[in-house]
C-alpha positions in Angstrom: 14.2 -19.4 -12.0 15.9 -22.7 -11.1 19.1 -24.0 -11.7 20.7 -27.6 -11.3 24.4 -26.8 -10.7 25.9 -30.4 -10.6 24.3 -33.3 -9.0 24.7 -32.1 -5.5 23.6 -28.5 -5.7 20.7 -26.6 -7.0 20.0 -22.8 -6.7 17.1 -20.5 -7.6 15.9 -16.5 -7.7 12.4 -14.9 -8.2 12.3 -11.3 -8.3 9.2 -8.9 -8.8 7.9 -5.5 -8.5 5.3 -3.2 -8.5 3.8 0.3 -8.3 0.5 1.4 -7.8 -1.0 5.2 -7.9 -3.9 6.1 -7.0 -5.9 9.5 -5.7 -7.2 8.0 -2.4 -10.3 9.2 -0.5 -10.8 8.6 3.0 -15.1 8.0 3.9 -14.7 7.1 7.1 -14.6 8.6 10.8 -16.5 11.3 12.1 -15.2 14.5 10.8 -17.1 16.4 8.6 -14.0 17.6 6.7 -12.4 14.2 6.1 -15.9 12.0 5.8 -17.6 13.2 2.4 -20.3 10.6 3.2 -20.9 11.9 6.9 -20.9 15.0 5.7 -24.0 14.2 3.1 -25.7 13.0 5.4 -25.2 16.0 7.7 -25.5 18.7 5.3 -27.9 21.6 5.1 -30.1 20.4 1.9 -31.3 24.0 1.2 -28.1 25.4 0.0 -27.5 24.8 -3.2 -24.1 23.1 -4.1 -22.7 25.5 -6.5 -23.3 29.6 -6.6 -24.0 31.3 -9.9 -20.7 32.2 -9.5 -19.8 28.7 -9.9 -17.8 28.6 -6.8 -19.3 25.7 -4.2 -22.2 26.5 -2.1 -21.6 27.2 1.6 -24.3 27.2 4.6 -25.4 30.8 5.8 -22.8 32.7 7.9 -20.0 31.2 4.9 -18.3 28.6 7.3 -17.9 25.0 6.6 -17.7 23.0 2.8 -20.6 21.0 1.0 -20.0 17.8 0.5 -19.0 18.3 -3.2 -16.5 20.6 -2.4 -14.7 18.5 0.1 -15.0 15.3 -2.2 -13.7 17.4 -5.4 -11.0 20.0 -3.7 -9.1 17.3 -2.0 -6.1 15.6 -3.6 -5.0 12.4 -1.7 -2.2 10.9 -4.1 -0.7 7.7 -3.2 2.1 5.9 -4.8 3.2 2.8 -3.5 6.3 0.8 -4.5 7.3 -2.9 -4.3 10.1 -5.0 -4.9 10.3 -8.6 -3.7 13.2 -10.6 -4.2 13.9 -14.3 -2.9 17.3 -16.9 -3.5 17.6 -20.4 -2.2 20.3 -22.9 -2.1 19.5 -26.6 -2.2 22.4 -28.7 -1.3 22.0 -32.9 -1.3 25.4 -34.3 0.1 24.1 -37.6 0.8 21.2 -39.2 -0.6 19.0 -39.1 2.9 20.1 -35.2 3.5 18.9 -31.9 2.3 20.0 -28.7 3.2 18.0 -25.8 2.2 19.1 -22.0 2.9 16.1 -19.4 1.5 16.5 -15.7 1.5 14.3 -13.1 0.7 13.3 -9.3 0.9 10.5 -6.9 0.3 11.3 -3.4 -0.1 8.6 -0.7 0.0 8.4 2.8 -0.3 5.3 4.8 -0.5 4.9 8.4 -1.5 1.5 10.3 0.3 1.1 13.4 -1.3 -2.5 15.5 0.3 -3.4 19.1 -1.3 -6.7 20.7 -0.3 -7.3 23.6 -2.8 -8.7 27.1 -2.2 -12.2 26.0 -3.7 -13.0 24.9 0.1 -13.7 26.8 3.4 -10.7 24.5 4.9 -8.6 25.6 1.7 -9.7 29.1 2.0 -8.2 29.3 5.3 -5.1 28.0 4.9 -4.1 29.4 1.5 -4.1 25.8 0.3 -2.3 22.9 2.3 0.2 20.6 1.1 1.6 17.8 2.6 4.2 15.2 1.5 5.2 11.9 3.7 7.2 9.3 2.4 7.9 6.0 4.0 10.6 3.2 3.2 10.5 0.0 4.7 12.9 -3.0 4.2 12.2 -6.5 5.5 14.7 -8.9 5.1 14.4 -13.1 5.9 16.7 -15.9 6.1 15.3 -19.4 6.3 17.3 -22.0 7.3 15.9 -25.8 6.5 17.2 -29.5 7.1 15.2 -32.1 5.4 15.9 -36.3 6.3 14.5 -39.3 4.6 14.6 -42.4 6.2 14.1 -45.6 4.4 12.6 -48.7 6.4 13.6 -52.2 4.7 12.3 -55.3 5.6 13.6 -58.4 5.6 11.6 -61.6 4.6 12.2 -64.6 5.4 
């Protein structure tokens, strides 16, 4: 939004914001609990992925997940917040002179929210974890411009 306050002045704002959720899986690294993909790749093919129980399937001697179980039984929620806001100031005392003052911010603040459920080994042994981390940031920026204009004439003649 801009605004012409007389002949000399002008002034402006934007403002947005956002938020995003999402239940985040992580396929990387080389940990068999944290990489479902690795862990595929790695995983005894002769034990079948649930029991007729309907619990998961575990390899013999009951230690370690399947795949499935690690991909399902994990909860990675994210929620990420957003707010941008910028003003300027234009100012034009003379017609070869500008002077520009922009402002700004961006405020964040994410939520991380991790639950692994008793339906794993990893679960199992610790009764279920939780964990909660949240993080604010706040950036602010001031921007300070001078803009000339010089006009050449020539003469003829």
């Amino acid at each position: 939004m801009d605004q012409k306050v007389n002949d000399f002045i002008r002034a402006g704002a934007t403002l947005s914001a956002q938020r995003e959720k999402s239940n985040m899986q992580v396929y990387d690294g080389n940990i068999l609990n944290s990489n479902v993909l690795y862990s595929i790749l790695t995983y005894d093919p002769t034990v079948p992925v649930y029991n007729a129980d309907g619990s998961f399937g575990r390899p013999p001697g009951g230690q370690g997940d399947n795949p499935l179980a690690n991909l399902i039984s994990r909860i990675n929620d994210v929620q990420r917040d957003k707010l941008n806001g910028n003003i300027f100031v234009e100012v034009n005392p003379i017609k070869e002179l500008t002077l520009r003052m922009n402002a700004g911010t961006e405020i964040t603040h994410d939520q991380l929210g991790s639950y692994l459920t008793r339906d794993s080994y990893q679960g199992v042994s610790t009764m279920g974890l939780l964990v909660r981390l949240t993080i604010m940031k706040h950036i602010i920026l001031l921007i300070f411009m001078r803009h000339t204009q010089k006009y050449l004439t020539k003469s003829i003649a």
